[in-house]
C-alpha positions as a printed Julia matrix, in Angstrom:
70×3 Matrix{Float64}:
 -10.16  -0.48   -6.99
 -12.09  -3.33   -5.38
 -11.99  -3.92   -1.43
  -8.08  -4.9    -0.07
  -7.65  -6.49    3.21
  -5.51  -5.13    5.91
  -3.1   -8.09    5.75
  -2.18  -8.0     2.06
  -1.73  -4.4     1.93
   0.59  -4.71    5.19
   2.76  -7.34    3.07
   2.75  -5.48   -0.2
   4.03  -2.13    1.97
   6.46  -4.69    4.01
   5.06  -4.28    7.64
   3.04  -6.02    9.97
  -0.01  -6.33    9.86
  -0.74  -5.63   13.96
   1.08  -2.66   12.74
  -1.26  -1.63    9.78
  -4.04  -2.35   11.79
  -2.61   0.2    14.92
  -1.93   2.77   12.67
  -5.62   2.37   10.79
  -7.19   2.69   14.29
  -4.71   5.82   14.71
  -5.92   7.45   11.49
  -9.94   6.92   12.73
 -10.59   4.08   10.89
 -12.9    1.37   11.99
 -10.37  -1.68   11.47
 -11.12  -4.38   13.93
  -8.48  -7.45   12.34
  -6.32  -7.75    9.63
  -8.75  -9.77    7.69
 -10.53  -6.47    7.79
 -11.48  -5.22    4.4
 -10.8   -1.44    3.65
 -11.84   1.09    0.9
 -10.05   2.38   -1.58
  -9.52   5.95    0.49
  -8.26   4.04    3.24
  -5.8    2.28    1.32
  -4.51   5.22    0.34
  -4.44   6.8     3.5
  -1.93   4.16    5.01
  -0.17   4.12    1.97
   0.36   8.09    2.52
   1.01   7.05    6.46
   4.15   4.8     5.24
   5.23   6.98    2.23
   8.67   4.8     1.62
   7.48   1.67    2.28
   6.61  -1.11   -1.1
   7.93   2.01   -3.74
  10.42  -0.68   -4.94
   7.68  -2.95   -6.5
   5.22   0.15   -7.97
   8.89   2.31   -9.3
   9.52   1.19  -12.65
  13.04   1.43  -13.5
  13.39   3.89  -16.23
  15.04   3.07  -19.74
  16.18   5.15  -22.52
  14.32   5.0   -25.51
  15.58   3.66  -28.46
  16.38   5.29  -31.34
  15.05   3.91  -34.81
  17.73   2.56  -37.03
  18.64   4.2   -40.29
């Protein structure tokens, strides 16, 4: 996963991005704007800091499988 910056990843969970960038700083990350780039273990840390927020876009909705015709 390549660098993200604070801002996107804010939209894609569906908060700010002041927020994101508060709660970084909260966590002991050195975020200083939300054009701030962040690592792939930092992404996940937020993402594990706002556990319900963007699961509508990454949830797939789950089908039944078809069955083969005879």
């Amino acid at each position: 996963m390549a660098k993200v910056r604070v801002h996107e990843l804010a939209k894609e969970l569906g908060i700010t991005s002041k927020d994101a960038v508060t709660k970084l700083q909260e966590l002991g990350e050195f975020v200083r704007s939300a054009s701030s780039t962040i690592e792939a273990p930092v992404v996940r840390k937020l993402r594990n800091a706002y556990p319900g927020a963007g699961a509508s876009k990454t949830e797939a909705p789950a089908s039944a499988p078809k069955a083969p015709a005879s």
